[in-house]
C-alpha positions as CSV (number, residue, x, y, z in Angstrom):
1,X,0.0,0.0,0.0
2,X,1.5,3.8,-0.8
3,X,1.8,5.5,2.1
4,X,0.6,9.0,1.9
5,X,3.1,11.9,2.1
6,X,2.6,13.8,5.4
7,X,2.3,17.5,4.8
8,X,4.4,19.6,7.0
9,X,2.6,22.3,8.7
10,X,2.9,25.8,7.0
11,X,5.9,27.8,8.2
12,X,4.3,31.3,6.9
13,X,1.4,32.6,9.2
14,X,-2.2,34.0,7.1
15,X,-2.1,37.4,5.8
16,X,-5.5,39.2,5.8
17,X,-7.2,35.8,6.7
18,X,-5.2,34.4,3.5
19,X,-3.5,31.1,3.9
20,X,0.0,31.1,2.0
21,X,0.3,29.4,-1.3
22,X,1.7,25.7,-0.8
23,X,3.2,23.5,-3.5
24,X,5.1,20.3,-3.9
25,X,7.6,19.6,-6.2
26,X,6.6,16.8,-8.6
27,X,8.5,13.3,-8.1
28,X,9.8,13.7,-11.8
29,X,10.4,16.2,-13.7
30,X,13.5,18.7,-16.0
31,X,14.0,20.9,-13.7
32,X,17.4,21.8,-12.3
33,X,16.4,24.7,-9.4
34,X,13.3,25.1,-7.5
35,X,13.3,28.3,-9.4
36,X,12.7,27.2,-12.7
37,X,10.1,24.9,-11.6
38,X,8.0,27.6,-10.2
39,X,8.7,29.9,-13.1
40,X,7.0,27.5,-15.3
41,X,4.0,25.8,-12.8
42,X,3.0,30.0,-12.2
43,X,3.2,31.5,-15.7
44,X,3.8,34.7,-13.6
45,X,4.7,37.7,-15.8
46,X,8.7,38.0,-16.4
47,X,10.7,38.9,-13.1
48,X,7.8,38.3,-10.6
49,X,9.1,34.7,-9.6
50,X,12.6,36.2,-9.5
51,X,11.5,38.8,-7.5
52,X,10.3,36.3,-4.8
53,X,13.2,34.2,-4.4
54,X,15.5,37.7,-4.7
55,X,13.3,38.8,-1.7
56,X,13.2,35.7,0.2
57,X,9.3,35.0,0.0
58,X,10.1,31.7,-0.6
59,X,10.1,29.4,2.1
60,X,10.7,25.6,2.8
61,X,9.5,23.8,5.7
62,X,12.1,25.3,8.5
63,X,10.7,28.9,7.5
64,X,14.4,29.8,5.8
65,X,14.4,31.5,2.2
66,X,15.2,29.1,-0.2
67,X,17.7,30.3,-2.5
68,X,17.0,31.1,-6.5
69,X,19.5,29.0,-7.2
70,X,18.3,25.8,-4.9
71,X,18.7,22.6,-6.1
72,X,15.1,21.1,-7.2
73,X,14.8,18.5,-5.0
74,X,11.3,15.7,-5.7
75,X,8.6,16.4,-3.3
76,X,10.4,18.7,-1.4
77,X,7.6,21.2,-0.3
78,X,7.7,25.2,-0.7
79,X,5.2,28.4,0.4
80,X,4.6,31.7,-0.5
81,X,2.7,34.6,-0.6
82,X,1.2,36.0,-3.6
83,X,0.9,39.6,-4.4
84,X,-2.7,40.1,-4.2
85,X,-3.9,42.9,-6.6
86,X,-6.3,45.7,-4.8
87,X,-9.9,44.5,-4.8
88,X,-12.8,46.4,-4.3
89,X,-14.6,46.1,-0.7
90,X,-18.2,44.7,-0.9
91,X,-20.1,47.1,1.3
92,X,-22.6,44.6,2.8
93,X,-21.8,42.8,5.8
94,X,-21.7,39.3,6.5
95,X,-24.1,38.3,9.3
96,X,-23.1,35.7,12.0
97,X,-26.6,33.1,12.4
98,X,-25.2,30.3,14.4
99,X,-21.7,29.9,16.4
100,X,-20.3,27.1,18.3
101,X,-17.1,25.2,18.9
102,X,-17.1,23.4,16.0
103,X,-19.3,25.4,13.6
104,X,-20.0,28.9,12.3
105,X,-23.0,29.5,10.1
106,X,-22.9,32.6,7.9
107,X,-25.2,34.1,5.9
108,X,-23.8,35.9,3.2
109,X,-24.6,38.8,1.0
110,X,-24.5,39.3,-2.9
111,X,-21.2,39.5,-4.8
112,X,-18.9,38.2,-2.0
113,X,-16.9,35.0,-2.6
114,X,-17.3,32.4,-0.4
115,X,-13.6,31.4,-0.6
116,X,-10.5,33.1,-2.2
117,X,-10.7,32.3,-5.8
118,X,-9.4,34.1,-9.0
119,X,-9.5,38.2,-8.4
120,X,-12.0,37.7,-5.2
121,X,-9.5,37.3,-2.4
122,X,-9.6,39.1,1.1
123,X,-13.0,40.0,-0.1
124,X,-14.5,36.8,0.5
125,X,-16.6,35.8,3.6
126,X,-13.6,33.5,4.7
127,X,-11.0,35.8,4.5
128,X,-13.4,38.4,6.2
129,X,-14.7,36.2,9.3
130,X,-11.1,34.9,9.6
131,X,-10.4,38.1,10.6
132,X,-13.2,39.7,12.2
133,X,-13.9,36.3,14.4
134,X,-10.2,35.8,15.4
135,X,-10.4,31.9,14.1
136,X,-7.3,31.7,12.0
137,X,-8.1,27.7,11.3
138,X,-11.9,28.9,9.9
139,X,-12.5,26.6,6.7
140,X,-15.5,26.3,4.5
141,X,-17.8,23.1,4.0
142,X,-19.0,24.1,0.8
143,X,-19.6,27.0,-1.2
144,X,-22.0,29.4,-2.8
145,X,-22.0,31.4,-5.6
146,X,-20.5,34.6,-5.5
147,X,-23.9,36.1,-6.8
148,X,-25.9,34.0,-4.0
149,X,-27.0,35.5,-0.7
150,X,-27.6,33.2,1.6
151,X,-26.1,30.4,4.6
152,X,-23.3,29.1,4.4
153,X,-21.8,26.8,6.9
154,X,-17.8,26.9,7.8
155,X,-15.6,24.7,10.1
156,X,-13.9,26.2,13.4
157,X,-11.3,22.7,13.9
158,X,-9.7,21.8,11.1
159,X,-9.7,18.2,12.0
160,X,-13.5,17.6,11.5
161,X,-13.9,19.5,8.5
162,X,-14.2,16.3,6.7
163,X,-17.1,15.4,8.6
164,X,-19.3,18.3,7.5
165,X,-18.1,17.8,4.2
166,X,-19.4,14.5,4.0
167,X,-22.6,15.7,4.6
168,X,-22.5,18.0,1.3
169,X,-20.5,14.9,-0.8
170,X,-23.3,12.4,0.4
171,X,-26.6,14.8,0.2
172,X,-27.1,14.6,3.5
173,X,-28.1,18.4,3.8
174,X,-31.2,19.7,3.0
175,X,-30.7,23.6,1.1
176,X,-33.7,25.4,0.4
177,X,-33.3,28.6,-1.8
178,X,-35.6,31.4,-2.6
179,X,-35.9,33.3,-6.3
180,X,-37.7,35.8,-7.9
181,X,-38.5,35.3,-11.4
182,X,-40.8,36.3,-13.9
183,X,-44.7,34.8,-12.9
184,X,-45.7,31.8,-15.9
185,X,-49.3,30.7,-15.4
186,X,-49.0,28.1,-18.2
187,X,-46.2,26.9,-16.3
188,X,-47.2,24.0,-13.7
189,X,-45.6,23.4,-10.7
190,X,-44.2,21.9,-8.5
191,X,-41.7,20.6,-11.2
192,X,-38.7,18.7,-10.8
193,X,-36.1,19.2,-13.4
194,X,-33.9,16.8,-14.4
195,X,-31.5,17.4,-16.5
196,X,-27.1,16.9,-17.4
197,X,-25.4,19.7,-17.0
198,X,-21.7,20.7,-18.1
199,X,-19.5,24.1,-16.9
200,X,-15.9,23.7,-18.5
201,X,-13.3,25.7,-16.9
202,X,-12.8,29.1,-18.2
203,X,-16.1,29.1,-19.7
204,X,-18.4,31.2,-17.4
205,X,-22.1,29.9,-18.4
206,X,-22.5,26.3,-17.8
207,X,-25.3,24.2,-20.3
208,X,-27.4,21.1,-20.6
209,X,-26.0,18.0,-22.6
210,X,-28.1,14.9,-23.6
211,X,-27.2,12.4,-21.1
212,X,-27.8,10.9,-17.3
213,X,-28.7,13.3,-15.4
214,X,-26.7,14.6,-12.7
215,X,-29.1,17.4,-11.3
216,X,-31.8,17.6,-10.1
217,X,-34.4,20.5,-8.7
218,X,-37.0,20.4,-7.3
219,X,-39.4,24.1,-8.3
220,X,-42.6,25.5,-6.6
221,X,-44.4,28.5,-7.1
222,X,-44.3,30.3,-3.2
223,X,-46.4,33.2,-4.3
224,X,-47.6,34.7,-7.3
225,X,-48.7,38.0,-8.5
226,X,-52.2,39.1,-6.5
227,X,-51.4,36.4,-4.0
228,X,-51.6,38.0,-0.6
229,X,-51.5,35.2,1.2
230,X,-47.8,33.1,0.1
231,X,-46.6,30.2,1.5
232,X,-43.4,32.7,2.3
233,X,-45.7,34.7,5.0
234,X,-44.3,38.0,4.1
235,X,-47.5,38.9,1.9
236,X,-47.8,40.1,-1.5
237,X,-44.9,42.5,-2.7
238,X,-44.5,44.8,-5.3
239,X,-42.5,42.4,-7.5
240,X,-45.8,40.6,-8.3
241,X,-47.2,43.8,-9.6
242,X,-44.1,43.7,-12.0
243,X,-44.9,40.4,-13.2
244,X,-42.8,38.3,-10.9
245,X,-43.2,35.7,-8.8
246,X,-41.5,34.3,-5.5
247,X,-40.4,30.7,-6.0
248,X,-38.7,28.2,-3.6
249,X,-36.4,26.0,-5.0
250,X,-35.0,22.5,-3.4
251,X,-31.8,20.8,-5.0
252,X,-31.4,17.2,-4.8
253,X,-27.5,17.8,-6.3
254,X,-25.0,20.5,-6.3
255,X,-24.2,21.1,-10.1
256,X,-22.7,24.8,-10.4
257,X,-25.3,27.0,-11.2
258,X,-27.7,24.5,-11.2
259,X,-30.7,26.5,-10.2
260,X,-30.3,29.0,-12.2
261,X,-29.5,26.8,-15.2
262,X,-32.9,25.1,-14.2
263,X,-35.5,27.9,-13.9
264,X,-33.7,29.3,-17.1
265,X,-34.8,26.3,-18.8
266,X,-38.6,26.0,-17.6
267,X,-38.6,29.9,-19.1
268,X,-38.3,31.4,-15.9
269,X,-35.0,33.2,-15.4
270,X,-33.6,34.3,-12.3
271,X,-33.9,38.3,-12.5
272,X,-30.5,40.0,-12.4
273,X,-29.0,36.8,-13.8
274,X,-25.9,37.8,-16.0
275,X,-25.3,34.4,-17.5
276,X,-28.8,33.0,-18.2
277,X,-30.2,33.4,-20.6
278,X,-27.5,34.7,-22.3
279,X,-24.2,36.5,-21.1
280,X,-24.0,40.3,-20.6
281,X,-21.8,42.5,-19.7
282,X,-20.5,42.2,-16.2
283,X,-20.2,45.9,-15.8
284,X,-17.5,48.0,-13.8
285,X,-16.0,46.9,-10.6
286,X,-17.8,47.5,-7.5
287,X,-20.9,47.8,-9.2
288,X,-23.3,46.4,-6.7
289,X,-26.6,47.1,-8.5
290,X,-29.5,45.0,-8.9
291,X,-28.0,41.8,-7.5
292,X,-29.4,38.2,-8.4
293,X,-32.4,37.9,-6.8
294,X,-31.7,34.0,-5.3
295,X,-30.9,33.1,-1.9
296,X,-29.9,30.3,0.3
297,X,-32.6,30.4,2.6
298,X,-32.6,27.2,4.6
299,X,-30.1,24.5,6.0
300,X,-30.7,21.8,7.9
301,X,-28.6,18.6,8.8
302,X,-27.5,16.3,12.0
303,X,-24.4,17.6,12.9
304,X,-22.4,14.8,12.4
305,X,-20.1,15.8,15.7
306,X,-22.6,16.7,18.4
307,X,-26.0,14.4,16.8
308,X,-27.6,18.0,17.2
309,X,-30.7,18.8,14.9
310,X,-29.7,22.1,13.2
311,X,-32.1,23.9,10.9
312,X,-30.9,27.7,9.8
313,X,-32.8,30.4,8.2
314,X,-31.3,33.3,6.8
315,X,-33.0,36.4,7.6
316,X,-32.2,38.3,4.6
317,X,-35.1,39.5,1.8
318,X,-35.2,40.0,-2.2
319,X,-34.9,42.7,-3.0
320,X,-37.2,42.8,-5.8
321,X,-40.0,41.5,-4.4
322,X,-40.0,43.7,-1.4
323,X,-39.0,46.5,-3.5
324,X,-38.7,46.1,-7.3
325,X,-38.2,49.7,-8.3
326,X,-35.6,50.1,-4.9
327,X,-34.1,46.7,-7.0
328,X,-34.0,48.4,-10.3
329,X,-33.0,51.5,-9.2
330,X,-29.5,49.6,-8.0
331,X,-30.0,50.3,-3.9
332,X,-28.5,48.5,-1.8
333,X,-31.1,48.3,0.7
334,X,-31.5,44.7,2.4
335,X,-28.2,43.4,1.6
């Protein structure tokens, strides 16, 4: 049996409630220096991997500096810091629902990350609680759209992470979302779509193929235009006198954009969508207007640690359909 290679803790500390960059040297390989290794596996502009080692930002397991001129040596392991470019602050905060010894539950607004990932970085609700909860080891069990508002459930001890993950991998959690949409009357629900879907990397809408399927959502209406009453209980809104409707929405899988590849295809996109139907414009940075009306509204699962019963609600609205011309007039109200 192949033993597996014990990682040795990180040498460099977080910065901003960023963990450093980690990498391990392939077992095989042309390389003669660590350097040129990493010149290659980064595809950093010219100098920038130079400038590292000339400055000691790179580190081996002891902490020291590893020299540019270091001998690659096969599964030898390195960190770093990257240079993070500025990012623009998303001015909602990120409100704390549940906290514990071994969980935190978050709910999250629009446009922040749920992890560092591509240009959203220390603005990410990781990075952020990291640092505004003091709980350096703070991991995430799963993620949600950038676009999404809604709960999100992290880790505080690194060594039961796995556990809550589990519960994601083996749909053991039950998520409930909210949307607002366009109202169809010809449309009859409760549905459950079924359907393959595909999202290639570097490709930003993802699509339906012919094939097994490998989502699955489950769509009711939870009140329509004229409908005071709602299954929702906040009462009619002015987004039904727009048209729109309130729907919940229950996924049996975790496809990436699932839902909103789903209501997209019963004729029913989510409003403020940018990818479905079709791809527009993503605008400026730090524009903040007239964010995707979906939202992670319930979670419930056993906690896998404790055998509690846990069921989370987030308390955040749509904008939309509390206020569809405070929606389409880009405030920020409710975030």
């Amino acid at each position: 049996m192949r033993r597996k290679t014990r990682i040795p803790p990180s040498p460099l500390p977080q910065r901003d409630g960023v963990d450093p960059v980690r990498v391990r040297l392939p077992v095989e390989g042309p390389w003669a220096t660590v350097r040129e290794h990493l010149v290659e596996r980064l595809a950093a502009e010219a100098g920038v991997v130079e400038g590292m080692f000339d400055t000691g930002r790179v580190v081996g397991a002891d902490g020291r500096a590893v020299a540019a001129d270091a001998t690659y040596v096969p599964g030898m392991f390195v960190w770093f810091h990257r240079e993070l470019r500025p990012e623009v602050p998303v001015p909602f905060p990120v409100r704390i629902v549940h906290r514990d010894e071994h969980i935190v539950v978050a709910d999250k607004p629009h446009f922040l990350a749920t992890t560092p990932r591509g240009s959203h970085v220390t603005e990410s609700a990781l990075a952020r609680l990291r640092r505004e909860l003091g709980i350096p080891a703070l991991g995430a069990a799963h993620r949600l759209d950038r676009l999404t508002a809604g709960l999100v459930l992290f880790t505080v001890r690194p060594e039961e992470r796995g556990a809550y993950q589990s519960l994601f991998r083996d749909r053991l959690v039950r998520k409930e979302y909210e949307a607002v949409a366009p109202y169809a009357p010809e449309l009859a629900l409760p549905h459950t779509v079924r359907s393959r879907i595909v999202k290639e990397r570097g490709v930003l809408a993802a699509y339906e193929v012919p094939g097994e399927p490998n989502a699955i959502s489950h769509v009711a209406l939870a009140e329509r235009p004229g409908d005071g009453s709602g299954t929702g209980g906040s009462g009619n809104g002015p987004g039904g006198e727009h048209g729109l409707a309130r729907y919940r929405l229950v996924p049996a899988t975790g496809q990436t954009h699932q839902l909103r590849v789903h209501m997209n295809t019963l004729g029913v996109p989510i409003l403020g969508d940018p990818l479905y139907p079709v791809v527009a414009d993503p605008g400026p940075a730090g524009d903040f207007r007239r964010p995707l009306q979906l939202l992670a509204r319930v979670l419930e699962f056993t906690d896998p640690v404790t055998g509690v019963e846990h069921r989370f609600r987030s308390g955040r609205a749509l904008e939309a359909w509390r206020s569809y011309d405070g929606w389409a007039a880009g405030w920020a109200a409710g975030q």
